[in-house]
C-alpha positions in Angstrom: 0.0 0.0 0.0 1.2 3.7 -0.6 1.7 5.6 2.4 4.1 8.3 1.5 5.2 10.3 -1.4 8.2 8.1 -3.5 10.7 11.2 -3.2 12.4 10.0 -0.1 13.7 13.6 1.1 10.2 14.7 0.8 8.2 11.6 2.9 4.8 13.7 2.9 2.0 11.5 4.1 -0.7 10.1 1.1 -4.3 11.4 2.5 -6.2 12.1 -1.2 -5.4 10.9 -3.6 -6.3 14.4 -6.1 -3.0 15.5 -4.9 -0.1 14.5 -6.6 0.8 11.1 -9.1 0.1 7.6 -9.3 2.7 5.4 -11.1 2.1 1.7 -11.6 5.1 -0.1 -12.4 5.3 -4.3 -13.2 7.4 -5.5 -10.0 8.0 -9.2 -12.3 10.4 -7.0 -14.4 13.7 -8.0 -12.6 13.1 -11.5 -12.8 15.8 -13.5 -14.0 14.8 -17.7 -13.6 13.0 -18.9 -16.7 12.0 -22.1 -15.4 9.8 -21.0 -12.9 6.3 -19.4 -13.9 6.4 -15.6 -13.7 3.5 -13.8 -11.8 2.8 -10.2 -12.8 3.2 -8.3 -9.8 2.5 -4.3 -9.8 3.9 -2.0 -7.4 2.3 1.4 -6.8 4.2 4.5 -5.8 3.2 7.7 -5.7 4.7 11.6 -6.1 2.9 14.4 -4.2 1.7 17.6 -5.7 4.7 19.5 -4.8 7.4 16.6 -6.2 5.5 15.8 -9.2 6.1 19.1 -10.5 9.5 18.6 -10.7 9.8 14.8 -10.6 9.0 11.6 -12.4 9.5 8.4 -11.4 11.2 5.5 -13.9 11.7 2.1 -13.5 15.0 0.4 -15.3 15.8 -2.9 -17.1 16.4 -4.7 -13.6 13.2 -3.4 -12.1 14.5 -0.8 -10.1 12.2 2.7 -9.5 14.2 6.1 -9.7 13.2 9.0 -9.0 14.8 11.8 -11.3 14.0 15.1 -12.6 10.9 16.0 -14.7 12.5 16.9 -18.1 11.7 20.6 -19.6 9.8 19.5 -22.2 7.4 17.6 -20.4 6.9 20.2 -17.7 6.5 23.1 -20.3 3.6 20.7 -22.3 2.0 20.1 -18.9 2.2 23.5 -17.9 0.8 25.1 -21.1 -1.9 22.1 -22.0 -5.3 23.8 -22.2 -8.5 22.0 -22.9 -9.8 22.6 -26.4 -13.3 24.2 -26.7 -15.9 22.5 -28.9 -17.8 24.9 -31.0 -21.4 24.4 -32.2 -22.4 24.9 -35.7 -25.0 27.7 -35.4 
């Protein structure tokens, strides 16, 4: 269960989940033994509003979850996304 916010110098508490960002990420990645049956196991983290600003989280080849900074462009598309209108034919 999420408790706490993935950036670990942050640590804020999870109360609603409107604030902030839910990542899924497959926890069966890592596994390395063929002969057994692999189980798909997700793993849920979470960012809070403040973190996800600047933050995302990634998860590499061996499974792992990092926590690294939001690149510019996808803060800038973010940032300046505005809903398109629909407009009735009179």
């Amino acid at each position: 269960m999420v408790s706490y916010c993935a950036n670990s110098g942050c640590g804020k508490p999870l109360h609603y989940l409107r604030d902030g960002r839910i990542y899924v990420f497959d926890a069966s990645v890592g596994a390395t033994r063929p002969e057994l049956k692999r189980e798909r196991r997700l793993e849920h983290y979470w960012l809070c509003g403040a973190c996800a600003q600047t933050l995302i989280l990634v998860q590499d080849a061996q499974g792992w979850i990092h926590v690294l900074p939001r690149p510019a462009s996808i803060s800038e598309s973010v940032d300046d996304f505005t809903p398109a209108r629909s407009e009735r034919a009179s």
